[in-house]
N, C-alpha and C positions, 0 to 999 in steps of 0.2 A: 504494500500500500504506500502510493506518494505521500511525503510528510507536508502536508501544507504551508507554505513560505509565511503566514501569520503569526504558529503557532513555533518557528524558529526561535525568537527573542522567547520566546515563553519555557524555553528548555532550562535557559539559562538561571530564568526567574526561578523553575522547580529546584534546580543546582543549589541556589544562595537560599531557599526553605531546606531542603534538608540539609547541610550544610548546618543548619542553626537547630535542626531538629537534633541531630548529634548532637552538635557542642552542649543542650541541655541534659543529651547523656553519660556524655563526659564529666560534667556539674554533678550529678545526681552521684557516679562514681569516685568523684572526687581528683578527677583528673584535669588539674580547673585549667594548665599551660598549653594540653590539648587544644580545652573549648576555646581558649583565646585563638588558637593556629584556625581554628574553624571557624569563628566571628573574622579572622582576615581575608577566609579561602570565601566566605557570604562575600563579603566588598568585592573581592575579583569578578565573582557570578552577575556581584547587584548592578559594578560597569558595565559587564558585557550587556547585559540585559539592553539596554538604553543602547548603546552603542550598535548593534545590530537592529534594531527595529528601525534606528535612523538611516543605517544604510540600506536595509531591505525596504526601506518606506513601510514599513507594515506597525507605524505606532497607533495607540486604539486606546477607548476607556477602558475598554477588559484588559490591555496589558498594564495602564496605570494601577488600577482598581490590583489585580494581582500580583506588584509589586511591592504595593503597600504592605499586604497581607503577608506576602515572605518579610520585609522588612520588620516588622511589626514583630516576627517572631525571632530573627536573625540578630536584630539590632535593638529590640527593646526589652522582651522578653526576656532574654540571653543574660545580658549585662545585671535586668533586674535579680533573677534568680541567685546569678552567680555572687554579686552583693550580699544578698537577702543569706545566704548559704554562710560565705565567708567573713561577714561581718557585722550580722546584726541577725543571726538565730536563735539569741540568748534573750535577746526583748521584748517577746513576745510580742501584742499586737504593736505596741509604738514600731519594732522592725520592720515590722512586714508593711508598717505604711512607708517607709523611708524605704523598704527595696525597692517598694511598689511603684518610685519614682520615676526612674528610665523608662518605666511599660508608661504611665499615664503622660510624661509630659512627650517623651515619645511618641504615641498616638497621637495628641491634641497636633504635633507638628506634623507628621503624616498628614492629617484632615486638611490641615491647611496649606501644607505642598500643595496635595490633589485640587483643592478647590480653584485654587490660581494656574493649573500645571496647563501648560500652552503646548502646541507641537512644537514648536521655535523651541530652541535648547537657550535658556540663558547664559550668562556667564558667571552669575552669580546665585548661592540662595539664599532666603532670609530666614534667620537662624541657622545655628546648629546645626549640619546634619545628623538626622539619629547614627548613619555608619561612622561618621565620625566620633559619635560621641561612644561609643559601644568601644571601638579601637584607642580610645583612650583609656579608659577602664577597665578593657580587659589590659591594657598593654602595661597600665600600672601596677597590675598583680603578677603581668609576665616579670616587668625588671626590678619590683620588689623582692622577689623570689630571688631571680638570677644575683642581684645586687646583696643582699642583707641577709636572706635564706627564708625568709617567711615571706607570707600574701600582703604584707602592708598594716601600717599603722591603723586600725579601725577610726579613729578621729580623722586624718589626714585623707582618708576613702571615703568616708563619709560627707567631707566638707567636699571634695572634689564632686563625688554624685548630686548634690545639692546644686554647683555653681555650673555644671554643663547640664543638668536637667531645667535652670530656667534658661539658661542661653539659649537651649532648642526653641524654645518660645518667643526669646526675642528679635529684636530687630534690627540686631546685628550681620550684614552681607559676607558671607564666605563667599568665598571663590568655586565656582563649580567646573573650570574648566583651568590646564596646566599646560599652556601652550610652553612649550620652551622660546626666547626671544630677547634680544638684546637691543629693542629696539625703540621699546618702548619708557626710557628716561629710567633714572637711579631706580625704582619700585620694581621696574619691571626686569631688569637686570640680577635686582637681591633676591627677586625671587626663583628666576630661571636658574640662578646658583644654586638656590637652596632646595631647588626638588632636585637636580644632579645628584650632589651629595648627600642629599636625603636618601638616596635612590642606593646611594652607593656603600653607606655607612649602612643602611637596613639591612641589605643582602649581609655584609660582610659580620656585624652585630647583631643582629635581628633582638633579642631579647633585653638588651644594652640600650637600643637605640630608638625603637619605637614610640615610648614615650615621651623622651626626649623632642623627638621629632614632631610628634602629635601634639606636645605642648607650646615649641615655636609655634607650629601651624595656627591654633586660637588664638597664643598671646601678640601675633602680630597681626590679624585680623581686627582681636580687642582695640590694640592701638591704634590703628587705621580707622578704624571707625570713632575711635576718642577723638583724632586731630583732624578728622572730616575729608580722611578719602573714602568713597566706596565706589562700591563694582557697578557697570563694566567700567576698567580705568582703561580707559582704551588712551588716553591721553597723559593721567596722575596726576589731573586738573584738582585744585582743592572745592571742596563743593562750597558755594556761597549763599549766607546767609541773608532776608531781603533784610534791605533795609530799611 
C-alpha cells in the first residue's frame, strides 16, 4: 500500500510521542539520564516534523492539532513527572502541584502557539518553547549528575521549574529559526558563533555542556528583550518606543 505524502511529517510526529512515551518509562524505572537522551531524541523528531511538511507542502490543522499532543506528552508531561519523581515526592499534595507545573503552563503555551500558528514559519516565538524548556530540565539533572554525582539541589530545580514554567507564558520572543550568517551586524554574528560551538562543545561534552548551553540560549534572549531587540532582527534595529 502507497504511504500517502500527508501522512509523511506525521511519522515523525508519532517518533517524538513515543520517544516521550519511553522517557516516562525510563522515569518510572528510575533511569532518569536515559529519559533526558529521549526528551533530546522528541526535539530531533518535533524539527523534523515541521521541516518536512514544509517541504512536502503537506502542512494541515491535523498535523498542528497532532503535534501539540506529542509535544504535550514529550515536552510537558516528561519534565513534569521527572520533577515530581526526583524532587518533590516527599510533599505530598503541595509536590504534585509544583510538578504539575511544566504539564499546565506547558499546555496553556501549546493552546496559544496553535491558536496564532500560520502556514508562514516565523522567525520567532512568543514565549518559551515547551522543547526548550523540557531540555533545560532535563539537561540540568543530566550535568548535575555528570558534575557533582546526584540529580540536583531540590531548591535550585525547583526555582529553575518555576522561572521557565512562567517564561513559557510570557512574552518574551525566542528565536525559532538558526540560520548560520555573518551578515547580519555584531547580534547576528554572536550568535552564528555561538550555535557552531554550541554545536561542537555538545557532540564532544554532551552531558557537561547542554545546560550550559540551554542557559546562554534564554539568558540572552532574556537580555534582548530587556534592552528592546526582538525577533525577526533581520536588521538589530532597536525597537522604538512612541513618543
Amino acid at each position: 500500500m502507497r504511504l500517502k505524502r500527508s501522512f509523511i511529517p506525521s511519522i515523525f510526529t508519532i517518533f517524538n510521542m513515543f520517544a516521550g512515551f519511553l522517557a516516562i518509562l525510563q522515569i518510572v524505572q528510575g533511569h532518569y539520564i536515559t529519559a533526558v537522551v529521549l526528551i533530546l531524541a522528541a526535539m530531533v523528531f518535533d524539527s523534523l516534523d515541521g521541516k518536512v511538511a514544509r517541504w512536502l507542502q503537506q502542512q494541515s490543522d491535523f498535523g498542528v492539532e497532532f503535534d501539540s499532543l506529542a509535544d504535550i506528552i514529550s515536552f510537558c508531561l516528561v519534565p513534569s513527572l521527572m520533577v515530581y519523581t526526583l524532587y518533590v515526592s516527599d510533599m505530598g499534595i503541595m509536590g504534585a502541584m509544583i510538578g504539575f507545573f511544566p504539564l499546565l503552563f506547558g499546555g496553556v503555551r501549546l493552546a496559544r502557539f496553535n491558536l496564532s500558528a500560520t502556514p508562514q514559519k516565523k522567525d520567532y516565538f512568543t514565549g518559551l518553547p515547551v522543547p526548550a524548556m523540557a531540555a533545560t530540565i532535563g539537561s540540568f539533572v543530566w550535568f548535575s549528575k555528570t558534575v557533582f554525582g546526584h540529580y540536583g539541589d531540590p531548591k535550585l530545580a525547583l526555582s529553575l521549574v518555576l522561572v521557565l514554567s512562567f517564561m513559557m507564558v510570557s512574552n518574551i520572543r525566542f528565536s525559532s529559526t538558526f540560520h548560520i550568517t555573518f551578515r547580519n551586524g555584531p547580534f547576528g554574528t554572536f550568535r552564528s558563533i555561538y550555535i557552531l560551538l554550541s554545536c561542537i562543545i555538545v557532540i564532544i561534552f554532551r552531558g557537561y555542556a547542554i545546560f550550559p548551553v540551554m542557559s546562554i540560549f534564554i539568558i540572552t534572549h532574556v537580555l534582548a528583550w530587556i534592552v528592546g531587540y526582538e525577533e525577526p532582527r533581520a536588521h538589530f534595529s532597536m525597537r522604538r518606543k512612541d513618543k
